[in-house]
N, C-alpha and C positions, 0 to 999 in steps of 0.2 A: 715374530715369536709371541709377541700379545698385545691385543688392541682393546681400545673401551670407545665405547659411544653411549651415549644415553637414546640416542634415537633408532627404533626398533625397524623401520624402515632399514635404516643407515648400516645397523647390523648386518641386515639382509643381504645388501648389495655388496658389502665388505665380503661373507663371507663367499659369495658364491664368484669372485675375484680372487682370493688368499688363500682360499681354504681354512681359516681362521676364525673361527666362530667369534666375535668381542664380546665384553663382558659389557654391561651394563652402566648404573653410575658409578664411577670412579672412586667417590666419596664412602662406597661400600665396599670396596675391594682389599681385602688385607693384603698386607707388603708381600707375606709370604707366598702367595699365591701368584706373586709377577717374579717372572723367570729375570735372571740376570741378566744386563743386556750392554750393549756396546753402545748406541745410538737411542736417545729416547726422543722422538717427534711427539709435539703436540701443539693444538691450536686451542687456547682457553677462549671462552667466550666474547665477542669482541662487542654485546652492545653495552655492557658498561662504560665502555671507552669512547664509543662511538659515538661521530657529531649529531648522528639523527637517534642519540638519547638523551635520556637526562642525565649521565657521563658520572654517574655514580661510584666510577674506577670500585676499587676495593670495599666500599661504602655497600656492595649492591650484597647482599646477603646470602644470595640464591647464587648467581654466577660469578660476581667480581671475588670472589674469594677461592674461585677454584686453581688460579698461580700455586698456590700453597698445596694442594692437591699435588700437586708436580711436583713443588719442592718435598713433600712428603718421599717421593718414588726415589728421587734426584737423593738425598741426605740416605733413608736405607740402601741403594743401588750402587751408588756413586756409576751413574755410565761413564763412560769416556767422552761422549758428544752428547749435547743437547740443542736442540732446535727448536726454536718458539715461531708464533708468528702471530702477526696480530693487528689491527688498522691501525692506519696512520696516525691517527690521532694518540695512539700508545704514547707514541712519542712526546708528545706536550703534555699530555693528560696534568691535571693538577700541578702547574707549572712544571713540568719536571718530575714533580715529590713520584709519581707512580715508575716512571723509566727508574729511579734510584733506588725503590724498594727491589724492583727485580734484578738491578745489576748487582743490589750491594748483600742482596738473600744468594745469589748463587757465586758470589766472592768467598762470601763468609763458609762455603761449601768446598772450596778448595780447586773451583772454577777461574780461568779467566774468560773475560767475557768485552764482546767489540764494545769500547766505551761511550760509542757515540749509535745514535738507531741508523740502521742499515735500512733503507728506502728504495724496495725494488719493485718494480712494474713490468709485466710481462712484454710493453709496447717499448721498453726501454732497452730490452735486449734484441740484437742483431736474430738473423732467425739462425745462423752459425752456432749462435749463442742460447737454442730455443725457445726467440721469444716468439710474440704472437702479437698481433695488433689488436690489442687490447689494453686500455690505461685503467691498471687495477693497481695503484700502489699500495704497501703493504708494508710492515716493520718488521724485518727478520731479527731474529734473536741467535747468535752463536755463541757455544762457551764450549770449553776443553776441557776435560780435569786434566791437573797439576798438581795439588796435592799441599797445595799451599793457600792457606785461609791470611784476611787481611791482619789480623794477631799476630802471623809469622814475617809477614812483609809487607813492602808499603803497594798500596793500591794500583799505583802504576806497572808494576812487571805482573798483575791479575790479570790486566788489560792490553787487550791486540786488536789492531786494527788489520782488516781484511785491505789486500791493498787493491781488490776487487778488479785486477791489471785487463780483465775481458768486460768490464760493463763501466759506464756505457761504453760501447766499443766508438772511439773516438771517430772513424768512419761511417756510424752509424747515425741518421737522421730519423725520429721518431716518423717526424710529416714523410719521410720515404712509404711507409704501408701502404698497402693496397689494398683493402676488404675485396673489389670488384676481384681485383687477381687470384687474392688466397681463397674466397669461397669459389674458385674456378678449380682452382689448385685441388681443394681439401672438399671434393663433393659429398651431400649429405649420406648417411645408409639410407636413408628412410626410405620408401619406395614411394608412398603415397603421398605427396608434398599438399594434394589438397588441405588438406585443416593445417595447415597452416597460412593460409591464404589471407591475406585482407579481408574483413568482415566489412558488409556494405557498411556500416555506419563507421569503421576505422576506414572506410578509402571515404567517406565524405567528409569527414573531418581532415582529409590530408589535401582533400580538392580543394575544400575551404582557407584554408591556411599554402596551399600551393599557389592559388590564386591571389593571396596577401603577399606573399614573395615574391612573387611577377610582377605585381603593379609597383611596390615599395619595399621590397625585399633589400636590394642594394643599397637604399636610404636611411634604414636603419641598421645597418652594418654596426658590431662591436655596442650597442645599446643592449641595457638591462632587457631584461625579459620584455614582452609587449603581453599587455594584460587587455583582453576584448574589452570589457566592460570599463575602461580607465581610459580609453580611448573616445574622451570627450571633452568639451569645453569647460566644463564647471569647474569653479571653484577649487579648490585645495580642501579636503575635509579635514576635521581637526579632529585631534585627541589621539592620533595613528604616529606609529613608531616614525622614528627619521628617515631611515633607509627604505621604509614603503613609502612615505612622504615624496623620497627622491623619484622612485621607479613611479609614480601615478603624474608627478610633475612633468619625467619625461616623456610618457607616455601621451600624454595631453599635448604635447610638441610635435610628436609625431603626428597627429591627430592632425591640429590644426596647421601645420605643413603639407598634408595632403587629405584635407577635406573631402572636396569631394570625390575622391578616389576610394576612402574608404567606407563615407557613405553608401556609394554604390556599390559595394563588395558588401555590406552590411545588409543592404537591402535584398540582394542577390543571394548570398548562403543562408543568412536568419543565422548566425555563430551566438547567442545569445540565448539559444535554446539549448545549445551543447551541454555537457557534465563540465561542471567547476572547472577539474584538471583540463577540460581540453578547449579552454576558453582562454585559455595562455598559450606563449607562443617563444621559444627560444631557437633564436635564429643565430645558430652557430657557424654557418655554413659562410661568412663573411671573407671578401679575397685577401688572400694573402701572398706567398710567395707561390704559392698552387694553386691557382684560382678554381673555383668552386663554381656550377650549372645553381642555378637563381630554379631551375626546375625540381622540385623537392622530391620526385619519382626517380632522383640520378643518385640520390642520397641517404645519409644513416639517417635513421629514427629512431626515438624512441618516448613513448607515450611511458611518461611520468607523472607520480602527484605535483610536481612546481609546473610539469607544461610537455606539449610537442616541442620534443627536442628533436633538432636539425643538426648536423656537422653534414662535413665534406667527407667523402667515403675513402679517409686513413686509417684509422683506428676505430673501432667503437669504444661505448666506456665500459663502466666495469658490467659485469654480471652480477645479476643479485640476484636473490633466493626469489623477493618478489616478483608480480608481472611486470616486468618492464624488460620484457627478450627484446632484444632489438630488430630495427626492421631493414632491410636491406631496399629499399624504395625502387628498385632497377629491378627485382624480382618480383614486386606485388605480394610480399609473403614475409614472417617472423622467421629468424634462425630458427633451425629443426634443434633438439637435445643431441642429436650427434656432433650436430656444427659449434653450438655451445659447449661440448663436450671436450670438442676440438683445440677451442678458443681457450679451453683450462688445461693444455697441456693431456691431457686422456687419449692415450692409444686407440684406434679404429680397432683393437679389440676388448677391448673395457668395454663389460657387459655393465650397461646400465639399467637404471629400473626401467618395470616393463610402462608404468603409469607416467605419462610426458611430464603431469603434473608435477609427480614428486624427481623426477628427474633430472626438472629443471632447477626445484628447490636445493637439489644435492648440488648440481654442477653450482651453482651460483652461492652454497657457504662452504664450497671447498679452495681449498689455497690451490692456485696453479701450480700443479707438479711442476713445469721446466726451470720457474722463478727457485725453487724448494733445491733440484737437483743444482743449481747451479752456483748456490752459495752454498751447500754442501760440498761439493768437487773442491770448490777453495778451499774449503777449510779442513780439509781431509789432507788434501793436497800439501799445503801449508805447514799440517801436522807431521807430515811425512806417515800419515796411517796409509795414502794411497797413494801407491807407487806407481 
């Protein structure tokens, strides 16, 4: 019935999906011009909240203060459902103090609202259940109106807990995924898989570090990250945090454990000339109850700023807007925008943008549709609105 984005892109792709042209920034929108409505969805900006900011919750001037934008819509509106979502970190944000402005701003509204954060991940649900082998946890937000604000009663009958009886599906084992099966399963559109391909200097860096896992790979199993340049004898430098103090300590262990193995791999790639990020090495890929190939061409990647990250090909991690698609190491190639598209729940007919660029930026700050449909369904369900 009516949508806002502030990203003109975002518009774009919305409307030629919906037929719904969205309006702009939110924060310009008079009340009267939003249609009455049963369900109001939205996703406020999540890098306030978020551990890779300065976590300025409500504090941030620009976005942390757009919840209230909602609650503007939410107080003239009153829908009957509301759906938030938002990163995990929501959750603890400002011990606490930010989860209680939001539970206790859409109480006072005549909402109740799950009293505790609901923490869903796509790789968490069954695929019965549409998930996806994808660990993308996320804080979902439900509330009902009732008609009852905390003045009329006390806060407990505000609040319902989902009793979320399908997740995790007690059957279901996360480490069950298969990446190798489902991108078999779920093949790309694209027709041209070229550019997507490994660039010679991203397959040298994986020859480089494939080579570090073969010789000692299984030796460092379950250790902090392996940092090239910290992979020496020297000393311990001073005046550097505790937790790099640690990671350079153990780093030097590994080192002098296997001397001249990694001499000779140092001598032999030159890793020392690489870019910053790709002079790290996080070797996730360590056996466990599924043992994992020591050969990194059988396995997930994905080049990150902390490092070449490795796992065993279950799940990948999350998507994100940034570069860091992940890489399927058994195909020589980066997920296409369709397959990322995939991975968020998007129909094989979800016209995406036509620019890979921004495509990927969209799939990777969109909330997973199946995670969204599926704590919906409950709480619809629960409501007795769906019969």
């Amino acid at each position: 019935m009516f949508a806002s984005d502030i990203d003109a892109e975002a518009r774009t792709v919305y409307e030629s999906n919906y037929a719904i042209k969205p309006v702009g920034d939110i924060r310009e929108v008079r009340l009267e011009d939003i249609p009455n409505h049963d369900v109001l969805c939205a996703g406020f900006p999540c890098q306030p909240f978020s551990k890779g900011g300065p976590r300025l919750g409500f504090k941030d001037k620009v976005r942390g203060t757009l919840f209230f934008e909602i609650i503007r819509i939410v107080e003239a509106k009153r829908p009957r459902f509301v759906i938030l979502e938002n990163v995990k970190n929501l959750a603890t944000h400002d011990g606490g103090g930010t989860w209680s402005v939001i539970v206790d701003s859409l109480q006072g509204l005549g909402y109740r609202v799950n009293p505790h954060p609901i923490v869903l991940s796509p790789h968490l649900l069954s695929p019965v259940s549409g998930g996806a082998p994808q660990h993308r946890e996320r804080v979902i937000i439900l509330a009902e109106y009732i008609g009852k604000t905390q003045s009329d009663t006390n806060a407990s009958e505000l609040s319902w807990n989902l009793s979320m009886r399908k997740y995790p599906s007690p059957q279901w084992d996360p480490n069950s995924w298969d990446m190798i099966r489902w991108m078999r399963d779920h093949p790309p559109s694209e027709t041209n898989l070229s550019q997507y391909m490994l660039t010679s200097d991203e397959s040298y860096w994986l020859k480089t570090w494939g080579a570090f896992a073969m010789k000692i790979g299984k030796k460092v199993s379950g250790s902090p990250p392996v940092w090239e340049k910290e992979l020496k004898s020297r000393a311990q430098r001073k005046g550097i945090p505790l937790w790099k103090q640690n990671i350079n300590s153990k780093n030097r262990d590994i080192y002098l454990t296997n001397k001249n193995a990694i001499d000779t791999w140092r001598k032999t790639y030159k890793p020392e000339r690489f870019p910053d990020s790709k002079r790290k090495f996080e070797w996730q890929a360590q056996d466990s109850r599924r043992r994992a190939s020591a050969d990194i061409m059988k396995l997930l990647i994905q080049f990150r700023p902390s490092g070449v990250r490795v796992k065993k090909p279950t799940y990948c991690g999350a998507i994100v807007a940034m570069v860091q698609t992940p890489i399927a190491g058994w195909l020589g190639r980066h997920l296409t925008p369709s397959e990322v598209g995939t991975l968020q729940g998007f129909s094989t007919e979800f016209k995406r943008h036509s620019s890979d660029k921004i495509a990927y930026k969209q799939f990777g700050n969109a909330v997973n549709v199946n995670v969204i449909k599926f704590a919906a369904m409950e709480m619809f369900e629960q409501s007795g609105f769906w019969q």
